[in-house]
DRENSELO-154404 format. One record per residue: residue in one letter; x, y, z of N, C-alpha, C in turn. Coordinates in steps of 0.05 Angstrom, whole numbers. Atoms other than C-alpha are relative to their C-alpha. Layout:
<rs>
R,a,X,Y,Z,X,Y,Z,X,Y,Z
...
</rs>
This chain:
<rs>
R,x,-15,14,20,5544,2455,-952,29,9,1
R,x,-25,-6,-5,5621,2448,-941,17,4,-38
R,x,-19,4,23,5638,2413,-1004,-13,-5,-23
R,x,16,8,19,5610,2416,-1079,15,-19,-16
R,x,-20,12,23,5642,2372,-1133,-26,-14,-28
R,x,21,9,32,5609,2365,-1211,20,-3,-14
R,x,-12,10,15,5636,2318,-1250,-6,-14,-29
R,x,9,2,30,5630,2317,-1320,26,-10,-24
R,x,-20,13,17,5674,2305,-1384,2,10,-24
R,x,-3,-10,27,5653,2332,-1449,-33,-25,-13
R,x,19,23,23,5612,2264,-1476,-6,-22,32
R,x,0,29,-14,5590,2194,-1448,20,-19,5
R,x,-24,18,3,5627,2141,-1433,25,-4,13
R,x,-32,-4,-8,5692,2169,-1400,-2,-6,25
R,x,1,10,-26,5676,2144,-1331,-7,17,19
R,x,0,-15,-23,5642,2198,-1297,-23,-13,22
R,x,8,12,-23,5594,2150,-1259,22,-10,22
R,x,-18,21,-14,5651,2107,-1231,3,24,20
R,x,-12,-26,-12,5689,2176,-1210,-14,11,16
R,x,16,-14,-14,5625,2209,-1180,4,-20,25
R,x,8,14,-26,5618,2140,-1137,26,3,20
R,x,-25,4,-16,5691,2141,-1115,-5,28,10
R,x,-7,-26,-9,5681,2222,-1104,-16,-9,28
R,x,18,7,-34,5622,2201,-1050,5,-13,11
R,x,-24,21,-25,5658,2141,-1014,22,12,11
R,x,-23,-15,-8,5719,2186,-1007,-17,19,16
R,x,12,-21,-26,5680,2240,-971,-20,-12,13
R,x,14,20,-11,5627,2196,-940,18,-13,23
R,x,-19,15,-18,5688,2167,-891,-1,21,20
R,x,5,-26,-25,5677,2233,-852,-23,25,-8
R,x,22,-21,0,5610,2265,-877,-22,-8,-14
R,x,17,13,5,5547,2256,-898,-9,15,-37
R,x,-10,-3,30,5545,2264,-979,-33,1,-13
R,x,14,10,15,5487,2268,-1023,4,-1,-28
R,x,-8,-4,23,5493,2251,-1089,-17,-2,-30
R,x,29,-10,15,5455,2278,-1148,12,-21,-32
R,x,-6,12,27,5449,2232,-1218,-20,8,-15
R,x,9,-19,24,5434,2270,-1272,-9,-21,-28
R,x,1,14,34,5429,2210,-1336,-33,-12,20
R,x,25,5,-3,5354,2205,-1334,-25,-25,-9
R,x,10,18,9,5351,2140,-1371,13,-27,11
R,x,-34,19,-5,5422,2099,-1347,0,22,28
R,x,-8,-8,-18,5417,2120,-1274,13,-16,23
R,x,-15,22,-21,5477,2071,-1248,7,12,24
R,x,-8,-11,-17,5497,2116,-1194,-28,-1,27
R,x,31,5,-23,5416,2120,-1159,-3,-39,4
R,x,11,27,-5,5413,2042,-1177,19,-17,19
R,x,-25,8,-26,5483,2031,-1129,-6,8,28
R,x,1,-10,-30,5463,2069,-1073,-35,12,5
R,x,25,-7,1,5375,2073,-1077,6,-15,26
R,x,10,13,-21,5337,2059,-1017,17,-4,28
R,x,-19,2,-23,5388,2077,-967,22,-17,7
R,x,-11,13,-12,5430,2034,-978,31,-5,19
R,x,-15,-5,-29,5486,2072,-938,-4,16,0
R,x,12,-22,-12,5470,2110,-894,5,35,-1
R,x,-7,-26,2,5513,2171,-897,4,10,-36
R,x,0,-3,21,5511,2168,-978,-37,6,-7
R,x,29,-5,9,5435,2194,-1000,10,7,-33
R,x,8,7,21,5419,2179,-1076,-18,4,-10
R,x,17,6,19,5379,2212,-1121,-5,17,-28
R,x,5,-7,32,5354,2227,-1200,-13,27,-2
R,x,11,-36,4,5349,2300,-1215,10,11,-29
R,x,-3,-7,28,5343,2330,-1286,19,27,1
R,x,-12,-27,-8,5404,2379,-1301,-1,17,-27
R,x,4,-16,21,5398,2397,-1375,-27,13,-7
R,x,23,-7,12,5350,2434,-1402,5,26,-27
R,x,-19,-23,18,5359,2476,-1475,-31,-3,-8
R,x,28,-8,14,5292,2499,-1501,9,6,-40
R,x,-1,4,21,5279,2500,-1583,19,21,-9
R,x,-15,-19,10,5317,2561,-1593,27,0,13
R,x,-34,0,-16,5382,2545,-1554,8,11,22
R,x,-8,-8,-29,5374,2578,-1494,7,-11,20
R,x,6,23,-34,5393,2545,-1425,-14,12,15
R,x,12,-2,-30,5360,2533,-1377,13,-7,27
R,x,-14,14,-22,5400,2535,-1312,-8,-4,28
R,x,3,7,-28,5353,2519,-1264,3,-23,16
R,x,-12,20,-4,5372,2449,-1264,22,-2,23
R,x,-33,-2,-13,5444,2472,-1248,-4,19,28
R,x,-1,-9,-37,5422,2511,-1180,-13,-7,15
R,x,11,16,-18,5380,2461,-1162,18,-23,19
R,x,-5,21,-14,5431,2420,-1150,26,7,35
R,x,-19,-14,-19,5466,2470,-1092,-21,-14,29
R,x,1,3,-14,5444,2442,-1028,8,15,33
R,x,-6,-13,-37,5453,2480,-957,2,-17,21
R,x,5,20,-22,5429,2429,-915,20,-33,-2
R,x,-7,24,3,5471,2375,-939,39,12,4
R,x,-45,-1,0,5559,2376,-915,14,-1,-34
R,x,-7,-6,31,5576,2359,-985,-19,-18,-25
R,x,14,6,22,5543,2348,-1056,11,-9,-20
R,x,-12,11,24,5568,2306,-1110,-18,0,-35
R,x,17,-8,19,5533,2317,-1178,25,-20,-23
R,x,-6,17,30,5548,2262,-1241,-15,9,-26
R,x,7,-15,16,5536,2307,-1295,-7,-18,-23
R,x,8,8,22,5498,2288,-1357,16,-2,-21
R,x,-17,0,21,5533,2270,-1424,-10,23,-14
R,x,13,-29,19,5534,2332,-1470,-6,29,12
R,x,12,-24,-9,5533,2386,-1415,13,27,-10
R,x,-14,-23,-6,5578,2430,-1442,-3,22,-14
R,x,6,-32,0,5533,2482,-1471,-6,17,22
R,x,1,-20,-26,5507,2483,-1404,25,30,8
R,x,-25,-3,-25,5576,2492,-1369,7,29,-17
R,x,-9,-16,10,5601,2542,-1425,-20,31,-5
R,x,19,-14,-8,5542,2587,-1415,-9,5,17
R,x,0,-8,-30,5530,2587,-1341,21,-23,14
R,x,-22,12,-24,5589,2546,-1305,11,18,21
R,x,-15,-18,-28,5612,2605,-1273,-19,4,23
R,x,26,0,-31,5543,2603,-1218,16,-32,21
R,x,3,27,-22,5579,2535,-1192,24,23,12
R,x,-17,-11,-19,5644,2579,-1168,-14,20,13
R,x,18,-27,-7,5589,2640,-1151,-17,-15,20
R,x,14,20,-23,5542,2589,-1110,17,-6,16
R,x,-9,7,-22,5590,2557,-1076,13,20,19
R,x,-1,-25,-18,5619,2621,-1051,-21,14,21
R,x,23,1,-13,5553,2637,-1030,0,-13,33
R,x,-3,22,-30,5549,2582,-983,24,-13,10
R,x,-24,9,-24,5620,2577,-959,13,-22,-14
R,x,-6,35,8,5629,2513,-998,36,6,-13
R,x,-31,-6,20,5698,2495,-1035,-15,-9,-21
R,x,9,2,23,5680,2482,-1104,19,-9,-20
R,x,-13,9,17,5711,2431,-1148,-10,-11,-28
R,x,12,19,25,5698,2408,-1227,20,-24,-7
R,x,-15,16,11,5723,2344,-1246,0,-12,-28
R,x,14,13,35,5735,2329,-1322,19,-22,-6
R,x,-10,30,9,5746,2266,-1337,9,2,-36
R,x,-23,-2,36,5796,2254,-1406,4,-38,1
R,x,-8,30,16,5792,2195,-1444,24,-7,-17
R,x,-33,6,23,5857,2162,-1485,-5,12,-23
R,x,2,-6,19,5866,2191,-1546,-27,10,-12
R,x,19,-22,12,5803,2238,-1555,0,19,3
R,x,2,-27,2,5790,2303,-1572,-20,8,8
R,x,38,-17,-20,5715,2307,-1545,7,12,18
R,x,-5,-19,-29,5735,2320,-1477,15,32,-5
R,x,-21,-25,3,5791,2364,-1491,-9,23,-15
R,x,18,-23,15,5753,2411,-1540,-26,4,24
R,x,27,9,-15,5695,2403,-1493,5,29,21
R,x,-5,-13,-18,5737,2432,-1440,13,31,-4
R,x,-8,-29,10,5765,2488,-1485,-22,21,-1
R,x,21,-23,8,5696,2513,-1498,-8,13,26
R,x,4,1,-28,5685,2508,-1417,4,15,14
R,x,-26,-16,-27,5745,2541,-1382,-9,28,10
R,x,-4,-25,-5,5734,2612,-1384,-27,8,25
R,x,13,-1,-19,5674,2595,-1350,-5,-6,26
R,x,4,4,-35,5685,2555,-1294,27,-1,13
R,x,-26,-4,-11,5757,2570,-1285,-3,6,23
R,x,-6,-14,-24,5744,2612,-1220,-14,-25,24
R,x,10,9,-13,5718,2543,-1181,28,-7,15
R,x,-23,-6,-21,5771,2531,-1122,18,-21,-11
R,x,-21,26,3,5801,2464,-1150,-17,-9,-30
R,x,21,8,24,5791,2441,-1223,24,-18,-6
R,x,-13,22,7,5811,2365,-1228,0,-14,-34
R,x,4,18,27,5833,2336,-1295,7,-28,7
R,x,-8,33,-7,5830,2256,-1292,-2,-9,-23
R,x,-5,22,21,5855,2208,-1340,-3,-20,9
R,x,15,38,2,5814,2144,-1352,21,-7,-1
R,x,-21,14,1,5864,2096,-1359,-21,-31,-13
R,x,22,30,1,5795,2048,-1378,13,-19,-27
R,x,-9,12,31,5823,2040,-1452,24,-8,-8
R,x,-26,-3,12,5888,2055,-1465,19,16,21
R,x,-10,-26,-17,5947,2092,-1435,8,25,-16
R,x,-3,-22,16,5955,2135,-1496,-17,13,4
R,x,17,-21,-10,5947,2199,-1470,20,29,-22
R,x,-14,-23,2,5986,2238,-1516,-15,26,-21
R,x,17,-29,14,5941,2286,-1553,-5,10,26
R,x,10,-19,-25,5916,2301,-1476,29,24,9
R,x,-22,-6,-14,5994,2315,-1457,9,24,-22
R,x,-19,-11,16,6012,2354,-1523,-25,30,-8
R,x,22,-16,9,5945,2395,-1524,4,34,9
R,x,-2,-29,2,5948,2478,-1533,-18,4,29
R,x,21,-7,-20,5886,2477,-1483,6,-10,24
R,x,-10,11,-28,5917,2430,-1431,19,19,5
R,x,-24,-13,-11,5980,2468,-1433,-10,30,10
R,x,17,-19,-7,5941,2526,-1423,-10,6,28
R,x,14,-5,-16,5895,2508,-1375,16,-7,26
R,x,-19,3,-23,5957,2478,-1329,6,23,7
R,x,-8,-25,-15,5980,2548,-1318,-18,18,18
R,x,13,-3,-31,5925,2560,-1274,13,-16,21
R,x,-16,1,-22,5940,2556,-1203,-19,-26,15
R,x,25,12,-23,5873,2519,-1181,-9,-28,-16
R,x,-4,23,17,5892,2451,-1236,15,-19,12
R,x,-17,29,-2,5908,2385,-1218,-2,-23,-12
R,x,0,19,16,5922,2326,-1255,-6,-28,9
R,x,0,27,-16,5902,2258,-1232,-10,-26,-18
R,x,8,23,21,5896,2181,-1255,-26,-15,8
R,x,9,29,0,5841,2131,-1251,8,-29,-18
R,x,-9,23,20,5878,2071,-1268,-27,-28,-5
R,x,18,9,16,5842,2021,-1308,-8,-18,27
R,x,16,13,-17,5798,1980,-1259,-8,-27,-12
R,x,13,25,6,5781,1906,-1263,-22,-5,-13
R,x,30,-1,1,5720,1887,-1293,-9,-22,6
R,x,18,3,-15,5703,1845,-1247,-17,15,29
R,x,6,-25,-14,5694,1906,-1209,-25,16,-9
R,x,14,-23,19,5662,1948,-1265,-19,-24,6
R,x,25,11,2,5612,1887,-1271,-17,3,22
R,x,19,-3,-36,5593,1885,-1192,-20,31,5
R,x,8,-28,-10,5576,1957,-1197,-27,-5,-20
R,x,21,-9,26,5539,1958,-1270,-21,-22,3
R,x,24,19,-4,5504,1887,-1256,-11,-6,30
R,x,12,11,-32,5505,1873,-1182,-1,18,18
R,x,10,-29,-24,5495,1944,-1160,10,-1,25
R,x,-12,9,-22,5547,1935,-1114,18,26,6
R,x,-24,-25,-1,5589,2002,-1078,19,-16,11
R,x,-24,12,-21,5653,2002,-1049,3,-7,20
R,x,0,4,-40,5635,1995,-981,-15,-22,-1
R,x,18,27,1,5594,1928,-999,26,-18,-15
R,x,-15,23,16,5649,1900,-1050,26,5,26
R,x,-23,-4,-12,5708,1918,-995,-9,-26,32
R,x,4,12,-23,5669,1879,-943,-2,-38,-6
R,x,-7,35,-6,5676,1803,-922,-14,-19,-15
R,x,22,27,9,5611,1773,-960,12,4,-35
R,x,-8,-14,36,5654,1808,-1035,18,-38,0
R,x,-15,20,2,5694,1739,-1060,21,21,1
R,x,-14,-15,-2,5757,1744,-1044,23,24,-18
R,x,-8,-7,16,5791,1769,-1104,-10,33,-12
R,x,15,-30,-12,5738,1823,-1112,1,15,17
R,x,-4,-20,-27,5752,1852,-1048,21,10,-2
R,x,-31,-19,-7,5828,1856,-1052,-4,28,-26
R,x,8,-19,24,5814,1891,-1124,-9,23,17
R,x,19,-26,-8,5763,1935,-1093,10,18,21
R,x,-10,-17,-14,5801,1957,-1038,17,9,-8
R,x,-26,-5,12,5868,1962,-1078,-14,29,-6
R,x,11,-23,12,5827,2024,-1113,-18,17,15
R,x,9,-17,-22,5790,2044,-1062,19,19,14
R,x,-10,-16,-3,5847,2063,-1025,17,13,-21
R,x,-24,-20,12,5894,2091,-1087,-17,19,-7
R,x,20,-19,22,5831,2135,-1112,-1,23,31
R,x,1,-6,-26,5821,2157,-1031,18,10,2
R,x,-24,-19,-9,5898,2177,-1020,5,22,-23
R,x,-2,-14,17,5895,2208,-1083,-20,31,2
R,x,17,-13,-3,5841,2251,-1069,7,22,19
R,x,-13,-14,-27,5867,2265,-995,21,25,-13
R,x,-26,-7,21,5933,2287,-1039,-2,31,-10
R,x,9,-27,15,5898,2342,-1080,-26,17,18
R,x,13,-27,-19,5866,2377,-1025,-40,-5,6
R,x,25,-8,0,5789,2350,-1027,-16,-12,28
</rs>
């Protein structure tokens, strides 16, 4: 395992399917990716890419929470999803992980050390909420020491981002050395639909049989999410 990346957020909603799929198309262009989907009910990420449907992307549903009646975690979930045999691992973290993360997140920078890997978390920030951003306050101390810890702003709603920009915990957590900031700008939805109804990836909507309009879209974001990525080192 070269490369890990778990991408989570605080809550639902904030786009960490989309993000996971763009994380595995971006490394998938030079390696063979598997990618783990953790929502055990809403698994859009296994229903885009089941059954092989490319080759160097493997797809599949693996349980990551687990809190027993008295509040303990359980993190066997979370080292199940370390891989050896696989170049890199992408993991679309469950909504609500972040008793996990704030109680064992520090095993994802301790694993991947282990196996050599680089080790990135990506937390997705929605416009004007405080879920994430509290989410990520309760988080940090734990998985600070992972090699690269991406903050991304949705852009799905709004561009008001200014509680994210004015926040004690962002300003905070920027003064680490191993923080970068990045956008997903708001995406079409006839994009978002191809994926959520017609179970369609990027390497299917970018190709010749996508109408045309869909394709330019799809590539437009394909590559700004791709050089972006390149950009911040992953």
């Amino acid at each position: 395992m070269k490369t890990y990346v778990y991408a989570t957020g605080g809550k639902g909603g904030v786009g960490k399917s989309l993000m996971s799929m763009l994380f595995a198309d971006y490394l998938a262009m030079t390696k063979d990716v598997l990618l783990i989907d953790t929502d055990m009910t809403n698994s859009d990420c296994y229903a885009v890419y089941k059954n092989g449907k490319q080759s160097n992307i493997e797809c599949k549903v693996q349980q990551l929470r687990s809190e027993d009646t008295s509040g303990q975690v359980d993190v066997s979930g979370l080292m199940a999803t370390f891989d050896d045999d696989r170049e890199c691992v992408v993991v679309d973290a469950p909504a609500g992980d972040t008793v996990l993360l704030s109680n064992a997140g520090g095993a994802i920078a301790e694993m991947c050390a282990e196996y050599k890997a680089k080790s990135t978390i990506a937390w997705m920030v929605d416009s004007a909420d405080r879920t994430g951003v509290n989410a990520l306050n309760a988080a940090i101390e734990q998985i600070k020491s992972v090699d690269l810890i991406l903050l991304i702003r949705n852009y799905k709603t709004s561009s008001d981002f200014d509680f994210f920009e004015n926040s004690k915990t962002i300003e905070k957590i920027k003064a680490l050395g191993n923080v970068r900031i990045i956008d997903l700008p708001k995406v079409a939805s006839r994009i978002t639909q191809r994926i959520r109804i017609d179970r369609a990836s990027f390497a299917q909507m970018c190709s010749t049989d996508t109408p045309v309009g869909d394709r330019v879209e799809a590539r437009r974001i394909r590559a700004l999410m791709h050089r972006t990525l390149e950009n911040v080192g992953l």
